[in-house]
N, C-alpha and C positions, 0 to 999 in steps of 0.2 A: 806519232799522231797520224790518225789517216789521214789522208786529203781527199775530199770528196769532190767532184765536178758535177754541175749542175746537172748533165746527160744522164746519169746512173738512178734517173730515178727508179723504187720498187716497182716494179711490175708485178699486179695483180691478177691471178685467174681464179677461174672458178670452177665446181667439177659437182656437176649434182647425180645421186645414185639414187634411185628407186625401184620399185614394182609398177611400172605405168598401170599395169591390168588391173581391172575389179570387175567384180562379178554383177551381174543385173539389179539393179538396186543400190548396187555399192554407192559407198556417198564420200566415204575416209582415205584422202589421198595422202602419204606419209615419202618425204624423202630427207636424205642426209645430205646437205651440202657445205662440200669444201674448199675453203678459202685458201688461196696460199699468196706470199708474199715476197717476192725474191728480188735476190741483186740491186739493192739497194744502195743511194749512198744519198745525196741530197733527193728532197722530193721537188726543189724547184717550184717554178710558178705553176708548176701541173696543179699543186693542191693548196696552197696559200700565196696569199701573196708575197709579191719576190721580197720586200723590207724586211721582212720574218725571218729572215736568212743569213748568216754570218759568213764572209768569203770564205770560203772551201773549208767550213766546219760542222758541215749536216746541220740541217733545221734550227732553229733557234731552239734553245730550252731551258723555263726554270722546275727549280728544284727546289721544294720545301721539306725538310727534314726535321720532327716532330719528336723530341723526346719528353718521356716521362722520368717526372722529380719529385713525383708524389712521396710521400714519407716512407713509403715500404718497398723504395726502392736502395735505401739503405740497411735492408734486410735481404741478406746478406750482404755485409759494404761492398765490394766484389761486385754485386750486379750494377749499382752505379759507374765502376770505373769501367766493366764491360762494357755498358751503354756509351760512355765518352770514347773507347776505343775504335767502337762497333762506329760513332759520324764521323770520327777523325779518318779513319778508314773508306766510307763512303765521302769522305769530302776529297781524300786523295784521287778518288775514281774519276772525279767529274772534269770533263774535257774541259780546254782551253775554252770560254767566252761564254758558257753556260750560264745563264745566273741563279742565284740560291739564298737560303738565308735557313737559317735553326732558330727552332722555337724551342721552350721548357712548358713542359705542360705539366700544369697543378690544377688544382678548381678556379684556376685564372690561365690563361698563356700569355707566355713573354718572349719577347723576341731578345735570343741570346745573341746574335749576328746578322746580317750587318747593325739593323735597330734604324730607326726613324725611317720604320715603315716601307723598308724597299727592300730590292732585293741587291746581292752583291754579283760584281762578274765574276767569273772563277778566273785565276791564275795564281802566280807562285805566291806574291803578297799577301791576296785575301787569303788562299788554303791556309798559310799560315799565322795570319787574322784570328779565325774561325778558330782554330784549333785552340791557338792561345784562350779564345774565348770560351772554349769547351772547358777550360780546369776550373772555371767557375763554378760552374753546373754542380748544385748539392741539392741533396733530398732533403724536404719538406712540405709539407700541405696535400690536399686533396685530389680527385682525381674529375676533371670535366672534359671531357672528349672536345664535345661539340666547341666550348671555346676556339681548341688548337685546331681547328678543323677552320672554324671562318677566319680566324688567324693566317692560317694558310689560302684561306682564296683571297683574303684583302690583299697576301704580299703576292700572290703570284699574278695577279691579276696587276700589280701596279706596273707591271714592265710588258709591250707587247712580244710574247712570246708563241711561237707555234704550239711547243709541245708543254705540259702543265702536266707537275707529277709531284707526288707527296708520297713521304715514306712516314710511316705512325709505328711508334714502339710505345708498348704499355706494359705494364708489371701486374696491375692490376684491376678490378671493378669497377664500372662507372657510377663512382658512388655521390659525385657531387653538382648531378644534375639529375632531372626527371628522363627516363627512356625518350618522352614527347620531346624533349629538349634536343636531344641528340637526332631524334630520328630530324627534325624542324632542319638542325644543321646541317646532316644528309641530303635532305631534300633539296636544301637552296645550295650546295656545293654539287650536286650530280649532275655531268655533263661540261662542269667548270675546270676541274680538274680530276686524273687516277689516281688513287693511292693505293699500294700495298701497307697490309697492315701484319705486324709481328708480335704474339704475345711471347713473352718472356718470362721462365720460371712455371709454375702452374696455381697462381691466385686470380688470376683473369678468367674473365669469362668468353669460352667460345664463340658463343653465338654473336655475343658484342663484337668481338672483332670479326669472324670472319662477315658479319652483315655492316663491317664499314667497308672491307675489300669488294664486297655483291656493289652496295649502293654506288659506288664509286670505281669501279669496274679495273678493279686490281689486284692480288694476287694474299691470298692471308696464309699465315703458319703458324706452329708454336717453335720456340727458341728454347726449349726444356735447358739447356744446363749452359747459363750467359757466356760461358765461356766460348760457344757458337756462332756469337754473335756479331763478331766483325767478317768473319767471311762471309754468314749471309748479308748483311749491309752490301759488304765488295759486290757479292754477284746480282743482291736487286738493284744497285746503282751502274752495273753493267749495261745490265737488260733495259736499265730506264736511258743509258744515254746510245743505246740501238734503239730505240725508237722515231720511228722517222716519218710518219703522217699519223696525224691527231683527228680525234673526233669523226671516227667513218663510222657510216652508218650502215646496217643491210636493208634492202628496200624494196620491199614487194607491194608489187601490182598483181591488182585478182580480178578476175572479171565479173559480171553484176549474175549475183547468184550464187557467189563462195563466198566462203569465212574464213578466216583462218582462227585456226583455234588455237594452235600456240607456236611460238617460236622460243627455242632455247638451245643455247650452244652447249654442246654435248662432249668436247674435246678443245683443251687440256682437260678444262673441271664442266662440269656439269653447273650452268649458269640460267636461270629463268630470265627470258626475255619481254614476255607477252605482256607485260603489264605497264612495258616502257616504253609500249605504239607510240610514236608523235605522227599525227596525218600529215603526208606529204602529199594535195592533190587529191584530185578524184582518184579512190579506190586505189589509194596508197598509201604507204605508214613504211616511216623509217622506226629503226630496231638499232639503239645504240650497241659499239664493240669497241668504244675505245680507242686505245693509239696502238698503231701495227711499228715493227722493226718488220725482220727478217721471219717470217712466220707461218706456220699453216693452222688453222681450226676449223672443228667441223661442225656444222647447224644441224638441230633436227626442227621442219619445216612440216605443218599437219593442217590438210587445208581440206575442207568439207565442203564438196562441188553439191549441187542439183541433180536431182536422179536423171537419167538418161537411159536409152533403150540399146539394146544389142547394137555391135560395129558402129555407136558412135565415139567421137574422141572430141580432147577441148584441152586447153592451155589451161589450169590451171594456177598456175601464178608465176611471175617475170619474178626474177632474184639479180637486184643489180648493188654495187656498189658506189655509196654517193658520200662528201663530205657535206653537209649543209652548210651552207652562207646565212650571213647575218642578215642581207635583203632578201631571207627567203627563198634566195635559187641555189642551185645544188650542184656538184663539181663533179663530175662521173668518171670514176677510176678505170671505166673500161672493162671490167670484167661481167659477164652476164650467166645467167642458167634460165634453164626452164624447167618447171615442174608440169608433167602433163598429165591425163587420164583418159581410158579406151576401156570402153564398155566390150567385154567378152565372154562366150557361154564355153570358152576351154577353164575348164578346172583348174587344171594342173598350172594354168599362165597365171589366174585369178587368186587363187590363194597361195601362191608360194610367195614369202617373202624376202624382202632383199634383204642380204647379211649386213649389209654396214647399216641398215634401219635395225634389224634386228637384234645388233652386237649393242647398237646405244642405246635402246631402250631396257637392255638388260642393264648397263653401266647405270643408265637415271633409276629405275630401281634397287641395283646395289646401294648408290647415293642416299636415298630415301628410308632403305633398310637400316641402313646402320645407325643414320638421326633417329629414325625410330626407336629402335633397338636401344640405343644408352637413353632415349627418353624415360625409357620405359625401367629402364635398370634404377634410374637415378632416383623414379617414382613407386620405387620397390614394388611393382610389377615383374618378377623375375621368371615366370611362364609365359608371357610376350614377350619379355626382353631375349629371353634364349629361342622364341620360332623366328625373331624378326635378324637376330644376328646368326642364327643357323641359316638363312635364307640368302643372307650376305655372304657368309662363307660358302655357299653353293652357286652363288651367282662369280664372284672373283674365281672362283676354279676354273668356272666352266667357261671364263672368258678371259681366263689367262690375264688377269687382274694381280701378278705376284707382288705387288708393293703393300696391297690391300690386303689381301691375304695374310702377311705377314704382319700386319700390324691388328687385324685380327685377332689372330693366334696368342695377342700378350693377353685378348681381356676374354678369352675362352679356348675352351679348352675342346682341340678338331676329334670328333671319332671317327665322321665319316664326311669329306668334306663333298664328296659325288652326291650323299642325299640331305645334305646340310645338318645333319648329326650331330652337335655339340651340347658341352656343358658348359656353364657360368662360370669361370673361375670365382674363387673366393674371396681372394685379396686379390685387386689391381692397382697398380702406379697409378697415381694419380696423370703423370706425366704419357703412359700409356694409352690411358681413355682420352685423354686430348689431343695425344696428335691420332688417335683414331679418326676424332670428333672432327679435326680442322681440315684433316685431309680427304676426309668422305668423297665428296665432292669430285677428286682425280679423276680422272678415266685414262683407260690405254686407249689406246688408237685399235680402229680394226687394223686385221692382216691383209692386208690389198691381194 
């Protein structure tokens, strides 16, 4: 077990890349900015208060682990005891004093462990508590998301804890409530706690899960063949208990006369931010990111200044990072950037642009391509679906995208992938076109 000392908290910096230059009239100031997270062990009173903390056990944290017992998770029986393998697994992972609890999710949720609405400490007892309680667990009945979702913030919510994290497995459709229902539970769970979400098999629907990992700023995948399914559990219950400041925000300040038009993080996955403004202050707005470990990610930041004349310059917007308080004030992690702009009649400064703005806007367009692309496949549109996934496969080449690329390659078929040249394959796995679908989103890192 490590042993963590209050001193080691993460230290945050910040590293913004741009084109400061624009030409006479320019208005569109575009930079990448990168977060990193290092050397970590508790984060101390720096960022919550000190109660939240367990002696030399990194941050407080619970843990809600969400499975599906819907009926057609006994199709193949196999995927049920996968599933039971897959929390017993993730319940072994979770450090000394953690606390947790398992839900069963049907068109009702139940709390398999502890039960009477709390949550448990982890240690050797309860793990094997839980476990015991896991051979219970049998498939039957429907499927409601949103349930096991307020499920999960009634229990994580009843213990003060720093870090709040849900893991969601589903087999299948959310077929036993309205989309309005589920999105209703999204909304009153976002910013309460993260969840990654894992479909399992290929009778789920995409877009359902990967838009509860978006809403809830956490991590989604497919688990095509269950037998997968306990190591991924082991490494997201890894990464959940590396996490060690909760709820940071990025937080720009702009001067009176800019906009910002959008914020969205562009690495690991390509994530839209701008619609998650909360104002902080005159001419400021926090941009939720969730809980950091040990970590780096990169923003793209797009701010539309007021025209200005030759040789002159202006700050266009402060990039800091803040935890918000519940009385309103904000915890500043210390890290800062600046975005700026400088009105110039050199050419060659004015329109060249920077490669790591350059490399991610090609990645949010592969992102965009490929949802496209199997929209349009799936709406038997197959002359858009082969320009918008030819475009894809020309964009992962030419940005040294090989993950993407390769998964690509199952649902078409490359001629030329330099001028995005491809054919439709005829037959695809189903399991193919979805981890295309789930995994869109990735992005590589530029080449620094």
């Amino acid at each position: 077990m490590a042993n963590f000392s209050k001193s080691s908290a993460p230290q945050f910096s910040m590293d913004v890349y741009q084109n400061e230059y624009l030409a006479e009239g320019g208005r569109e100031v575009n930079a990448i900015v990168t977060v990193t997270a290092t050397g970590g062990g508790t984060v101390g009173s720096a960022v919550a208060a000190p109660h939240l903390y367990a002696s030399g056990q990194g941050p407080s944290a619970g843990v809600a682990i969400m499975v599906d017992c819907s009926g057609s998770m006994d199709y193949p029986p196999t995927k049920m005891r996968n599933a039971r393998d897959a929390t017993a697994a993730a319940i072994d992972t979770l450090r000394d004093g953690v606390r947790f609890a398992v839900i069963g999710g049907t068109h009702v949720a139940k709390e398999v462990y502890p039960g009477g609405g709390r949550l448990a400490v982890a240690d050797a007892a309860t793990r094997g508590q839980a476990k015991e309680a896991l051979r219970k667990l049998s498939a039957g009945g429907g499927t409601a998301i949103g349930t096991w979702l307020r499920l999960a913030d009634r229990l994580l919510s009843s213990d003060e804890v720093a870090i709040r994290h849900g893991i969601l497995l589903t087999d299948g459709r959310n077929e036993h409530e309205s989309p309005e229902d589920l999105r209703a539970a999204l909304d009153s769970c976002a910013g309460r706690f993260t969840c990654d979400a894992r479909g399992v098999g290929t009778d789920w629907e995409v877009k359902e899960v990967t838009g509860i990992a978006s809403a809830l700023l956490g991590t989604a995948d497919i688990v095509a063949d269950p037998a997968g399914l306990a190591a991924d559990f082991t490494r997201m219950m890894e990464t959940a208990m590396g996490k060690e400041v909760a709820d940071v925000a990025l937080r720009l300040w702009t001067p009176v006369g800019t906009a910002i038009k959008f914020v969205k993080q562009v690495a690991p996955t390509v994530e839209e931010l701008t619609d998650r403004r909360t104002e902080a202050g005159p001419r400021a707005g926090d941009y939720p990111t969730g809980s950091w470990g040990d970590e780096s990610r990169d923003y793209h930041v797009c701010v539309e200044v007021p025209a200005a004349g030759l040789g002159q310059e202006m700050l266009a917007a402060r990039v800091s990072l803040v935890v918000p308080q519940p009385d309103g004030s904000a915890q500043n992690l210390g890290a800062q950037g600046l975005v700026r702009a400088v009105w110039t009649d050199d050419m060659a400064a004015s329109t060249s642009i920077n490669p790591q703005v350059a490399h991610y806007t090609g990645q949010a367009e592969l992102a965009q391509a490929i949802q496209q692309g199997l929209d349009l496949r799936k709406a038997g549109d197959m002359d858009g679906a082969t320009a918008k996934l030819g475009r894809a496969v020309q964009l992962a080449s030419a940005s040294g995208n090989a993950d993407t690329a390769k998964l690509l390659a199952k649902v078409v078929d490359v001629v030329d992938a330099a001028t995005g040249t491809v054919r439709l394959k005829a037959k695809v796995a189903d399991a193919d076109e979805m981890t295309l679908e789930t995994r869109s989103t990735k992005t590589v890192r530029v080449k620094k």
